[in-house]
N, C-alpha and C positions, 0 to 999 in steps of 0.2 A: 177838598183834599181830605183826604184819610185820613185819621189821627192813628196813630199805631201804638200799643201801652207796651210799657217797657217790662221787662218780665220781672213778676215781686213772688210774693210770698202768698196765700193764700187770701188775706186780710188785703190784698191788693196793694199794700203798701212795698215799693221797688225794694230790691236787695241792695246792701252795702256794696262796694266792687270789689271783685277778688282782686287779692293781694299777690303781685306777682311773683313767682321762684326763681330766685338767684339761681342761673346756672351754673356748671361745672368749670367750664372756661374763662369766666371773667374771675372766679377766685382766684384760677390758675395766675390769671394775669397780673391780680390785687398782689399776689405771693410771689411772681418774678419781679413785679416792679418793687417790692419790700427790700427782695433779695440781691436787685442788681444795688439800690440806694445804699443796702447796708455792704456790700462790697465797695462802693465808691467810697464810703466813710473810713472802711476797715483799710483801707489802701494809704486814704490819703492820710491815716492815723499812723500808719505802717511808715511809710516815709515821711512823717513829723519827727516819729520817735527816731529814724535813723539818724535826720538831719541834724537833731539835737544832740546827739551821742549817746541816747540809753543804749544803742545796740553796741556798742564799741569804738571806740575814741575816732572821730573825725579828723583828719587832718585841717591847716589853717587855708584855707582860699589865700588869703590874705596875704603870704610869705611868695607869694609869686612876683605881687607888685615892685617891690623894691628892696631885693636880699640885700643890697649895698647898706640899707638902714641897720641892719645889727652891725654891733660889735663888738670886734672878737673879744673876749680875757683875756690877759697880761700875766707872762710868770716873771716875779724878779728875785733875781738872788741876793744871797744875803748882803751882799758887797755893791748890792743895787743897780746890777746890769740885766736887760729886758733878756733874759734867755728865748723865751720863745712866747706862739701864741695859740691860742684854745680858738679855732674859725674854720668856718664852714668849707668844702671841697673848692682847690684852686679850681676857676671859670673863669671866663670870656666873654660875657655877651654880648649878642650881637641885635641889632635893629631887624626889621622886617626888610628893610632896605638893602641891609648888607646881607641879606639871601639871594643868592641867586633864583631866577624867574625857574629853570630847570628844577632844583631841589624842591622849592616847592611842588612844582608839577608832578613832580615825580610821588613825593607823599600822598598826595591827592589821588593820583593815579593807585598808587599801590594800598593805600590803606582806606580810602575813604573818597568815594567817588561825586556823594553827595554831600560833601564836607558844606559848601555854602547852603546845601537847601534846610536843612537840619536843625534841632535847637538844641544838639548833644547827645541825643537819643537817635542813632537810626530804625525804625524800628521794621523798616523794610531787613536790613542786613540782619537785626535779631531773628524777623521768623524764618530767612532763607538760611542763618546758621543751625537753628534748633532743627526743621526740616530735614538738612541733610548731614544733621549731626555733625558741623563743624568742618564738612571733607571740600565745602566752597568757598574756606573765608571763616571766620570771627565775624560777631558781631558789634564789633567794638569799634568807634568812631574816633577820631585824632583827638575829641574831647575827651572822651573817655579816656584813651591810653595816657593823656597828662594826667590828668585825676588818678590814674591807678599810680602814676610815678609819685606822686604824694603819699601815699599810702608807706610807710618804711616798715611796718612790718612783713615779715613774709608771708605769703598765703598758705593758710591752712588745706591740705591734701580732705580734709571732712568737706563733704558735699552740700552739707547744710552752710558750713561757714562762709564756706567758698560762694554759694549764691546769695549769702550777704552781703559778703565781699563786695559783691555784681552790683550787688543794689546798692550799697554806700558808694560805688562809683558814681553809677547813675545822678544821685544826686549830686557830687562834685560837680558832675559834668554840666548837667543843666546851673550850676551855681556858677560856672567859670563862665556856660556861655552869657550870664543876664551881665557878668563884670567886666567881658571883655570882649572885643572884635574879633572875629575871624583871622584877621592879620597878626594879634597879638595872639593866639591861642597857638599858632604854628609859630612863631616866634619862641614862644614860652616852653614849648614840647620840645626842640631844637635844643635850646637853653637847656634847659633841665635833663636832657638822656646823656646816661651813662654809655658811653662808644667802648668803655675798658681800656685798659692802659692807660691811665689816670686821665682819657680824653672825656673830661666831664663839659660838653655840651661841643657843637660842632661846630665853633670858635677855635675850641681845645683838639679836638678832634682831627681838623682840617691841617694842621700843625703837626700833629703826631704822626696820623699817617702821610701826608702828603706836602709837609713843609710849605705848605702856605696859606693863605687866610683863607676864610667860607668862601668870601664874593668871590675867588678867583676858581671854583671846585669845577671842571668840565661838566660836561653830561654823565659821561660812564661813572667818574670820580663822584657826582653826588648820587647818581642811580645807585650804585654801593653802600654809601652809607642808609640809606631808605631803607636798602634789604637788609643791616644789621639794627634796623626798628625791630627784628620780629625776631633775631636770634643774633646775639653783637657775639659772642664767641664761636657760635656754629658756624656764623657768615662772615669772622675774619679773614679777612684778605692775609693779615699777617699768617694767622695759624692755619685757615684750610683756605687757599688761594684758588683749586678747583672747586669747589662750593661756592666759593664767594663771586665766581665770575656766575655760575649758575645760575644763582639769586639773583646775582646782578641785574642778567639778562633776562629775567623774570619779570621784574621793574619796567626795562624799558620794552617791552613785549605790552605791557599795563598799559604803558604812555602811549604806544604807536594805536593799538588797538582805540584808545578812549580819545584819540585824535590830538596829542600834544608834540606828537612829533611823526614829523612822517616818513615815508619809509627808507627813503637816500638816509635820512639823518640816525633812522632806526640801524639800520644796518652797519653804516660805519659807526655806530658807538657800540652792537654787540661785535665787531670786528677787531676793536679795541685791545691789546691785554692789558692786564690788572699790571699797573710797576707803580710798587710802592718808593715812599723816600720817609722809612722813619727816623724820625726824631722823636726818641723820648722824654718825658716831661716827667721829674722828678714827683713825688706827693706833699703834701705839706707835712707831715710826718714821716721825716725820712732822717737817713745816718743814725749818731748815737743819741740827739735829744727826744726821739719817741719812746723812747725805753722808760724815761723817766717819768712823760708824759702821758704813758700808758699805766701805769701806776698814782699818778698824780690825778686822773682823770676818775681812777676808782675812786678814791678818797673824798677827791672834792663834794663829785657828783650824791654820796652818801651823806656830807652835810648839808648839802642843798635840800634832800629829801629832808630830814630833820628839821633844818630850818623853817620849810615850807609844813610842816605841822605843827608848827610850834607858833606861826607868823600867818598863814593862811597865807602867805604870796608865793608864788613859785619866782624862781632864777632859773636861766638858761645857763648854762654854761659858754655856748659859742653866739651866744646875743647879747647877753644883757653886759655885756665890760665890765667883767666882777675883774679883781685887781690881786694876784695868788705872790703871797709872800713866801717863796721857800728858805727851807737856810742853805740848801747847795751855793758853795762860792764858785762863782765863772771860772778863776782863774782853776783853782783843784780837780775842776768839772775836765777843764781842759786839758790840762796835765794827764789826767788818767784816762781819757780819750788817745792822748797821742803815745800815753805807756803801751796800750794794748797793741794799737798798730804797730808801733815800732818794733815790741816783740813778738809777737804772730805774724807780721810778715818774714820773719828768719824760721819762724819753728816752721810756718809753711811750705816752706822750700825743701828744710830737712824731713816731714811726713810728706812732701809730693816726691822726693826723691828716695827715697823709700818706698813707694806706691810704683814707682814705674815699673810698668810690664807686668804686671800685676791681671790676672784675670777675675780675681775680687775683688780690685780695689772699692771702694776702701776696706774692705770688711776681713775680718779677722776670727777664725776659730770657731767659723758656723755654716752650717752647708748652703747649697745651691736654696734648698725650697725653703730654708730661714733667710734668704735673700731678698727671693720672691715676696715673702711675707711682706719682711719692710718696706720694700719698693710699695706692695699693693697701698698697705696702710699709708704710706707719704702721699700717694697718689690720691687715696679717696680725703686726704686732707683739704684738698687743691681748690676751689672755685670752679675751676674747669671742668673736672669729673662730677661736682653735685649738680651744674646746672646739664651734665649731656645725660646724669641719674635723672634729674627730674622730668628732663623731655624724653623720658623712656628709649632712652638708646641703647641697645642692649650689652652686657657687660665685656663680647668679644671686637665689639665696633669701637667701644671707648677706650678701649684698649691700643687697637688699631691709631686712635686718634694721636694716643700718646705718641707714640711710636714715628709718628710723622714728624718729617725736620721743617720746622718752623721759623724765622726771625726773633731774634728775643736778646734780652740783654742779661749776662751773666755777673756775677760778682768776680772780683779779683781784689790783691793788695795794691796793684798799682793803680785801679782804678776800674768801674763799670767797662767790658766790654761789648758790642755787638756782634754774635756772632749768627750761624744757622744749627741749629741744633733739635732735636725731636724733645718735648714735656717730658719724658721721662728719662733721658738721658742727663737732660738740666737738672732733674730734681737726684740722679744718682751723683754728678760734677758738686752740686752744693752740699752733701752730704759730707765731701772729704775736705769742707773749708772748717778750722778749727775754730773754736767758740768763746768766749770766757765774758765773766762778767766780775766789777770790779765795785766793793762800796767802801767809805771812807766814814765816818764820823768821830765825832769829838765825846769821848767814853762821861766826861764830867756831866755833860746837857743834853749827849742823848740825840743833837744837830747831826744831822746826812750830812755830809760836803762834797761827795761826788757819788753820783751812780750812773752808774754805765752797764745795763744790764742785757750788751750783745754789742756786735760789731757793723748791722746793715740791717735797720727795720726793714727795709724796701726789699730785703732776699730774706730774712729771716725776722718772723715777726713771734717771738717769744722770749720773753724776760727772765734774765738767770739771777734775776736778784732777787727776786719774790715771790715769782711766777713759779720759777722753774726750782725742783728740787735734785740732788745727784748724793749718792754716797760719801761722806765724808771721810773716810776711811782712818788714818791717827788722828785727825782736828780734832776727835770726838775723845781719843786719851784724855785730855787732862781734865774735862768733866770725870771720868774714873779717877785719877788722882785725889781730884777733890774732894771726890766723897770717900777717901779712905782716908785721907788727912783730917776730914769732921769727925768721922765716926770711928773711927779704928785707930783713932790717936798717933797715926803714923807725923812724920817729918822728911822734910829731905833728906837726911841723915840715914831715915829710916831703908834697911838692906833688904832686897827678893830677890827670889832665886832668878837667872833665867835661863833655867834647865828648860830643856823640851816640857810642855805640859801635855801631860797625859790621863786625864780624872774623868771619869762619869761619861766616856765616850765622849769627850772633847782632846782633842790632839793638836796643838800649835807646836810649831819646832824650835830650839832655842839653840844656844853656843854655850850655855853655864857660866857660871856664875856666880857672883850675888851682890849684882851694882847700887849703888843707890838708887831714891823713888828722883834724883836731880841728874844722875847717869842716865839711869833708866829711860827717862823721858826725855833729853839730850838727844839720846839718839834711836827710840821710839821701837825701845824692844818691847815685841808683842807678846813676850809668853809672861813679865813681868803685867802690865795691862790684863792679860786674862785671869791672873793670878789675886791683882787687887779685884778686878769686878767678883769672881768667884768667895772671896772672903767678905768684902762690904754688900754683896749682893743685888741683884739685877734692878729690887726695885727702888734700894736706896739711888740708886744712879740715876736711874730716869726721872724720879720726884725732882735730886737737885736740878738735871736739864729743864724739866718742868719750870720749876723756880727761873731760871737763866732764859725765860721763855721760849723754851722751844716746845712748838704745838706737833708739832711732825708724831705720825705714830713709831714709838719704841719698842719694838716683838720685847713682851718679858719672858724672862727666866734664860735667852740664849745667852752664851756669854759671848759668840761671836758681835754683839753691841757693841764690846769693848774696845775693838778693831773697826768699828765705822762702819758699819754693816744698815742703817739707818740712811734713809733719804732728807739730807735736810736743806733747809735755803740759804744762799748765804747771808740775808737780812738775818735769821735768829741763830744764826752761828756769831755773825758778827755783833751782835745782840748781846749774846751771850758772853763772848770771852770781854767784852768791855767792860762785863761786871768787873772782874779783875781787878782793872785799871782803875775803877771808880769806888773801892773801898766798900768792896762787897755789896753794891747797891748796884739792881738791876734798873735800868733809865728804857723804856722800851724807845728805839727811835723814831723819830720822824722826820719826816722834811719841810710839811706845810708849816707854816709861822702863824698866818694869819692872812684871812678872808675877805676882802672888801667890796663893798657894790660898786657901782659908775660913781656914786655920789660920795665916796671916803666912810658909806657905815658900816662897822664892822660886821659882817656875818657869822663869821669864826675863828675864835684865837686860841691854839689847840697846845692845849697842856701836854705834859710830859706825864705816861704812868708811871714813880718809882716803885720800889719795891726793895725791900733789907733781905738779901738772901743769905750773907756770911758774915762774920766777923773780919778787920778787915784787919784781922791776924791771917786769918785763913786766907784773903783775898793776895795780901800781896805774898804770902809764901807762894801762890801759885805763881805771880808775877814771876820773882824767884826762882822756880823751877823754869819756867821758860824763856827767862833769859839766855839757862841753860843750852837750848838747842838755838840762841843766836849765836851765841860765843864760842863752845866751841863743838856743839851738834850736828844733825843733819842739815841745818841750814848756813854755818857758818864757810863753809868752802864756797858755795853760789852767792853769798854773801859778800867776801871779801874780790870774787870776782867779778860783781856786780859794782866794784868802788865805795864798798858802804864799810865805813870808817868801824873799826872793829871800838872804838869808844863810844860809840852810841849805843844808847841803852834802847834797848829791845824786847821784849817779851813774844815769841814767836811759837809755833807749829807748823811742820810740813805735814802735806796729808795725799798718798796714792791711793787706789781703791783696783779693785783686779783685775789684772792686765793693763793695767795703766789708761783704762777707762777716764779718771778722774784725777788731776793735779790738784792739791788747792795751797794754800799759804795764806795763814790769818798771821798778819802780825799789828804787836801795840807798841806805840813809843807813849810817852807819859801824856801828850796832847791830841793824839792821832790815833785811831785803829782803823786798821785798814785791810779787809777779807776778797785774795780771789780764786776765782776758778777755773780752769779750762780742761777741755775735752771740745768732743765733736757731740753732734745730734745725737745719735745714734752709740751704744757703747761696747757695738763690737768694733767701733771704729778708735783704734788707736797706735799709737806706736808700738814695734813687735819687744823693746827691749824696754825694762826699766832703765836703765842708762839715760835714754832719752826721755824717758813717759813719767817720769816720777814726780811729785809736788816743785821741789828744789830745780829744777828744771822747766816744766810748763809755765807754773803760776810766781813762783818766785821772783824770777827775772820783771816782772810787770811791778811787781810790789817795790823794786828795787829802783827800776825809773822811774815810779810815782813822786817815792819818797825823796829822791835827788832832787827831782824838779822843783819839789813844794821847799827841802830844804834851803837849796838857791834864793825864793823868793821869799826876802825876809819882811813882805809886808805882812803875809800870812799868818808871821808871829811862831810859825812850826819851825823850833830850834834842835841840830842836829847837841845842842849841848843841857837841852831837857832832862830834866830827872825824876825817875819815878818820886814820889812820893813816901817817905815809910812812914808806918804808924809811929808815933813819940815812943812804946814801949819795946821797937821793936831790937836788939843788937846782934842778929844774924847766927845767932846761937842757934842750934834745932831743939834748945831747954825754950826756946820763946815760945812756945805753941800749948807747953804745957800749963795746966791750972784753968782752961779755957772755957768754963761753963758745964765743964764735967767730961768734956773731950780730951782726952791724953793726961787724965792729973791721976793715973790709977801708979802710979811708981815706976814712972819711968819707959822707955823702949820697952815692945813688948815683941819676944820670937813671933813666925810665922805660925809656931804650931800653937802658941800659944793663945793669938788671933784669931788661929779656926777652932781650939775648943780650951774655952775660956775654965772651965772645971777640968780638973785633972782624972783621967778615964783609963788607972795603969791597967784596966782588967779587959779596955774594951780591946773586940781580935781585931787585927790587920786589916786593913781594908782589902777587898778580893778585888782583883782585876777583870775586867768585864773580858768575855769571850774576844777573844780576834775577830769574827764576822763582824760581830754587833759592834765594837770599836769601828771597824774601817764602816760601816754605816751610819755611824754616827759622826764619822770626820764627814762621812760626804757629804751630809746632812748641815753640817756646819758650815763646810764650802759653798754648797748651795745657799743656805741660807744668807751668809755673807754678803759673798762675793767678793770679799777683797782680801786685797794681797799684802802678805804679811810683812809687808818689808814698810821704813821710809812712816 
C-alpha cells in the first residue's frame, strides 16, 4: 500500500489544522436565541412586577371567597341606638346549582365558547380580536371579565394604561383560574355583575326585573340577561326594550348556532316578547339616613388614613366592624326627618298648584335656551349619558335615548311611584320637587343631634348640609351687626337711618326712618344692613365670619355682602350663630364621638376645635337683638301660627334670597340651635310671590315642628322654659357694652356722621353724586352681583 504524506511545510514537518470561521448564520442564531431568552425573562419579570402591584394596585383574589366574612361598621347614637350600617352592596348569592343549565349555556355560548378548554387566557380569541380590530368579538374570556369586575377603578381612556389594564387582568384571570373551578368562576361573575337597578348580582337581578328567583329564569329571560353582560343599560329591557329583544336574540342565535339548542326551541324563544314584572329593590343607602352617612363616611375614612400612618395597619371601613360613636340623638334625628316631610308635603301641593299649565314649569324668569342648558347639564350628570359618552354614541342618539319612555320609579310625598316616563322628562318632574336640609346641635359642645341633609338619597343624591352651599340672603345680617357693635361701639339702642341708600353707585331702597340696630334687624331692613357694612367696612365683616368659621369665599369690598349675597352651608351658618349662644366661643361642630375597632380599641376620639371670637358682652347683645325678630319681627306671625308659645325664648333670623330662590330660618333656644333650608335644585325654580317663597314661610314652619316635637319629649332634657344665659355684668342697659376693651368707651352714642368721619372736616365739599348712567350701572351690578332680594 502507498503511504501518502500529509501535506507540511517545507522541513517536511505537517501543518497545524486550520482553524475554522464561524459563519454568519449561526451568530445570527447565538443572537435570536440570546434575544428570544431575554424576552422570556423580560416578560415573565413584566408580569412578576404586575402581579406584585409595582404597576398599580392589584385587586384581592381573595374577597371572592367568602364576602359574608367582613363585617359591616356600626353607627350608634348618642342615646345608643344602632342608626345604620357601613356594608357592602345589598346581594343574593346564589350556588352553581341554583343556575339555571340555559343561563349558563347561554354565557358560554355568547361570551366565551371555549370557556372549559382555557386556563383564562384565550389566546385564540385575542389574535382573532387584534386581527380584525375588535369588529368579531373581544378577546376577553368569562375569566377575564370577573377579574376586570374586581378592578373599581375606572379605566383610563390612555392607551398605554389601558393595555395595562389588559395585562393586570390577565393575571387575575389565570390567578382565579389556579383558585377556582370552572363551576365556581360562572357562579362568581353571576354573583358579582352589576344588572343596574340596584340588581347586584342575578339573585338580585332575577327579582328586580322579573319577580322571581335565578333557577326559575326561562330561556328568553336569561338569554337577556347574558346580553346586559356586554352593555346592562344599552341592553335594558327596562329602558330600550327594542334593543334588548335584539341582543337578546343575538344570544340565542350564539346557542342555536354552537348547538345548545335547536331550532323548534331557537325560534320559539326569539318568538317570545320581552314582559317585564319590575320590582324594585331599594339600595342600602337610601331615605334621609344616607345624607348623614355620606358625610360621616368622609370623615371617618380620613382618620382611617391617618391612623394607618401613624399605626402601619390599614382599617376597611365596610369590613373590619370599626364601631362609629356619633352624638346625633335617634329620637331628634327623627323628629326632624318627619318636620321636613310634614312640611313640604303642604308647600308641594301649593308650588305644584301653582305650576299647573305651566309650559316652563318649573322654571321661572329665563328663556327657552337657559332651559336647554339645565336639562343638558342634569342630563350629562346622569350614569346613563357618561356610560352611552363613553361607548361613543353620538350626542344626537343620546339624546334620542332620553327622550324615550321607559319604566322607572319616581319620587312623590306619598310615597315612590311606578310609572312610564322618558330620562328626561324624569329628570325635568324631579326638578320641581322642593328640597331642604335641616341641622340641629347643642351651641355649649358643639354635638350635631340631627342632620337631615335632603329628603330621598335614592332621587336625589346631594347633601344641603355640608355639601351643598345656597345664598343666605339676611341670615348673613347679624354677622354685620356684629361687627358694628365691636367696632363702631354701636348698641341696640343705637339709631340708622333707613332712608333709601344711595352712595358710591350702590342703591338699596328704604321707607325712612331711623329705627334701632334691635328694630332694625326685627324686621330685617336692608338699607340699615348696607349702611352698617359700608361704615365698619367689608373686611372687618368677613374677618369676624372668618372667626365664626365660615370658609365660603366672601367678594370683598361689595356691600351687597351685607344682604347675603354669599354662598354658604348650613353646617357654618349654623356654626356660626351658635357662637352667640355659647359666650362668644366658637365650638366647630361635629358628630363622630369616637372610633372603635371589632375588638373595643380606640381609633379615634375626636375633640372639639374652640376658639374665643367675642366678648360674651358682645355675644349675648346679639342674642338680644335677635330675639328681636322672634317676638315681635319677621318671624313672630309664622311663629305664633306655628303654636310656638310667644314665652319662649328664642334668638332667631329669617332669610329670602331673589326671587325667592332660597328660604332659610336659623333659630337658637339656650340648649338647641337649629339651622334650615329650602328651595329646589335648580334656582330659577321657585315660587312667583314672596308671600309664599320667603324664609318665614318655606323654612320656618319645619324649624317650628322640630322644636314642638323635641319640646314634648321631655327626656331630651330640651325645655320650652330654658333661658338664655346673661353674662353676671350684664342689666340690659345699652350703657352695658360700654368700657369694653376700647370698643364704645370713647363718650358715649356716637352720630352716623360722626362714625364715618371720626375728625371734624367743616372745610371738606359735599360729596358729588355720581352720574345717572354709571348709578343705574352700578345697581345693576350690585343686583347681579347679589342676587337677592331685599326684603324679609
Amino acid at each position: 500500500m502507498e503511504n501518502k504524506k500529509k501535506p507540511g511545510n517545507r522541513s517536511g514537518f505537517p501543518l497545524p489544522p486550520k482553524k475554522q470561521k464561524q459563519t454568519g448564520y449561526k451568530k445570527w442564531i447565538k443572537f435570536i436565541w440570546m434575544g428570544l431568552l431575554a424576552l422570556v425573562l423580560g416578560i415573565a419579570l413584566f408580569f412578576f412586577a404586575i402581579s406584585q402591584g409595582f404597576l398599580g394596585e392589584m385587586p384581592e383574589v381573595s374577597e371572592l371567597e367568602n364576602p359574608d366574612i367582613y363585617v359591616a361598621s356600626e353607627i350608634y347614637s348618642s342615646d345608643g341606638v344602632l342608626l345604620g350600617k357601613f356594608e357592602k352592596e345589598k346581594t343574593e348569592p346564589v350556588t352553581y346549582k341554583e343556575l339555571p343549565p340555559h343561563l349558563v349555556y347561554a354565557l358560554q355560548a355568547k361570551e366565551d365558547e371555549r370557556f372549559k378548554e382555557h386556563s383564562g387566557i384565550d389566546l385564540k380569541s385575542v389574535a382573532r380580536a387584534v386581527y380584525f380590530r375588535g369588529e368579531r368579538g373581544g378577546g376577553s374570556t368569562i375569566t377575564q371579565q370577573l377579574a376586570k369586575l374586581l378592578f373599581t377603578k375606572k379605566v383610563s381612556s390612555n392607551p398605554v394604561l389601558r393595555a395595562i389594564q389588559k395585562l393586570k387582568e390577565w393575571v387575575v384571570a389565570v390567578s382565579l383560574e389556579k383558585r377556582y373551578t370552572k363551576e365556581e368562576i360562572i357562579t362568581l361573575y353571576f354573583n358579582k355583575f352589576d344588572f343596574t337597578y340596584n340588581a347586584n348580582g342575578i339573585e338580585m337581578a332575577s327579582r328586580i326585573y322579573f319577580n322571581k328567583k335565578a333557577k326559575d329564569l326561562t330561556l328568553p329571560e336569561a338569554a337577556i340577561f347574558v346580553s346586559m353582560l356586554e352593555a346592562p343599560i344599552a341592553n335594558n329591557p327596562l329602558r330600550n326594550p327594542e334593543r334588548a329583544k335584539r341582543r337578546r336574540d343575538v344570544v340565542l342565535e350564539q346557542m342555536y348556532q354552537t348547538g345548545y339548542i335547536d331550532q323548534s326551541t331557537y325560534q320559539q324563544a326569539i318568538d317570545t316578547p320581552i314582559r317585564t314584572d319590575y320590582h324594585p329593590v331599594k339600595s342600602i343607602d337610601e331615605g334621609y339616613s344616607a345624607y348623614y352617612k355620606f358625610y360621616l363616611r368622609k370623615e371617618i375614612e380620613q382618620y382611617l388614613t391617618d391612623y394607618e400612618k401613624q399605626t402601619g395597619k390599614p382599617l376597611n371601613l365596610f369590613k373590619d366592624g370599626l364601631k362609629i360613636y356619633v352624638t346625633l340623638d335617634s329620637k331628634m334625628q327623627r323628629y326632624a326627618e318627619e318636620a321636613i316631610k310634614e312640611h313640604l308635603t303642604d308647600l308641594q301641593k301649593s308650588f305644584d298648584a301653582e305650576q299647573r299649565g305651566r309650559k316652563d314649569r318649573p322654571f321661572y324668569l329665563i328663556s327657552q335656551q337657559e332651559i336647554d342648558k339645565i336639562m343638558l347639564q342634569a342630563m350629562k350628570r346622569t350614569g346613563r349619558y357618561k356610560q352611552l359618552e363613553a361607548a361613543g354614541v353620538p350626542q344626537d342618539s343620546i339624546m334620542m335615548e332620553f327622550k324615550k319612555p321607559i319604566q322607572t320609579t319616581r319620587f312623590t310625598w306619598a310615597g315612590e311611584e311606578e310609572v312610564e316616563m322618558s330620562p328626561y322628562d324624569s329628570i325635568r318632574y324631579h326638578k320641581q320637587i322642593a328640597q331642604a336640609g335641616l341641622m340641629s346641635m347643642v351651641p355649649g359642645t358643639g354635638e350635631i343631634k340631627a342632620w337631615v341633609g335632603g329628603i330621598n338619597w335614592q332621587h336625589f343624591q346631594y347633601d344641603h348640609i355640608k355639601q351643598g352651599r345656597r345664598q343666605v340672603g339676611s341670615t348673613f345680617k347679624p354677622f354685620v351687626y356684629a361687627a358694628a357693635i365691636m367696632n363702631l361701639g354701636m348698641t341696640p339702642c343705637s339709631r340708622v337711618s333707613n332712608a333709601t341708600f344711595n352712595e358710591r353707585g350702590y342703591k338699596v331702597e328704604g321707607t325712612g326712618g331711623e329705627p334701632t340696630l334691635k328694630d332694625a334687624l326685627a324686621h330685617s331692613r336692608n338699607p340699615v344692613a348696607v349702611r352698617l357694612m359700608d361704615m365698619v367696612g367689608t373686611d372687618k365683616v368677613i374677618q369676624l365670619a372668618r372667626d365664626l368659621g365660615v370658609t365660603q369665599e366672601i367678594p370683598r369690598g361689595q356691600l351687597a355682602v351685607a344682604l347675603g349675597s354669599s354662598d354658604i352651608t348650613i353646617y357654618e351658618m349654623l356654626g356660626a350663630y351658635s357662637t352667640f349662644a355659647n359666650f362668644g366661643n366658637y365650638i366647630k361642630p361635629e358628630m363622630i364621638w369616637r372610633i372603635e375597632d371589632a375588638n373595643g380599641r380606640v381609633i379615634k376620639e375626636v375633640k372639639n376645635e374652640t376658639k374665643e371670637v367675642m366678648n360674651e358682652m358682645y355675644a349675648y347683645t346679639m342674642i338680644d337683638l335677635m330675639k328681636g325678630v322672634a317676638q315681635f319681627g319677621t318671624a313672630a306671625g309664622e311663629l305664633g301660627r306655628r303654636g310656638i308659645d310667644p314665652g319662649i325664648e328664642i334668638a332667631a333670623k329669617t332669610g329670602t334670597t331673589q326671587n325667592n330662590s332660597d328660604g332659610w330660618f336659623i333659630g337658637l333656644t339656650p340648649n338647641l340651635a337649629t339651622g334650615v333650608w329650602v328651595g329646589w335644585e335648580d334656582r330659577a325654580t321657585h315660587f312667583r310671590s314672596t308671600g309664599e317663597g320667603q324664609g318665614a314661610r318655606m323654612a320656618l314652619p319645619i324649624w317650628a315642628i322640630f322644636m314642638k316635637k323635641v319640646y314634648a319629649d321631655k327626656s331630651l332634657g330640651v325645655l320650652p322654659e330654658d333661658k338664655f344665659i346673661k353674662p353676671s355684668n350684664w342689666t340690659g342697659d345699652c350703657s352695658d357694652l360700654q368700657g369694653l376693651g376700647g370698643y364704645g368707651d370713647e363718650g358715649g352714642l356716637q352720630t352716623l356722621e360722626e362714625l364715618r368721619n371720626p375728625e371734624p372736616q367743616p372745610t371738606a365739599p359735599a360729596p358729588q353724586k355720581a352720574p345717572p348712567k354709571k348709578e343705574e350701572n352700578l345697581n345693576e351690578n350690585l343686583n347681579k352681583d347679589s342676587n337677592v332680594d331685599f326684603n324679609q
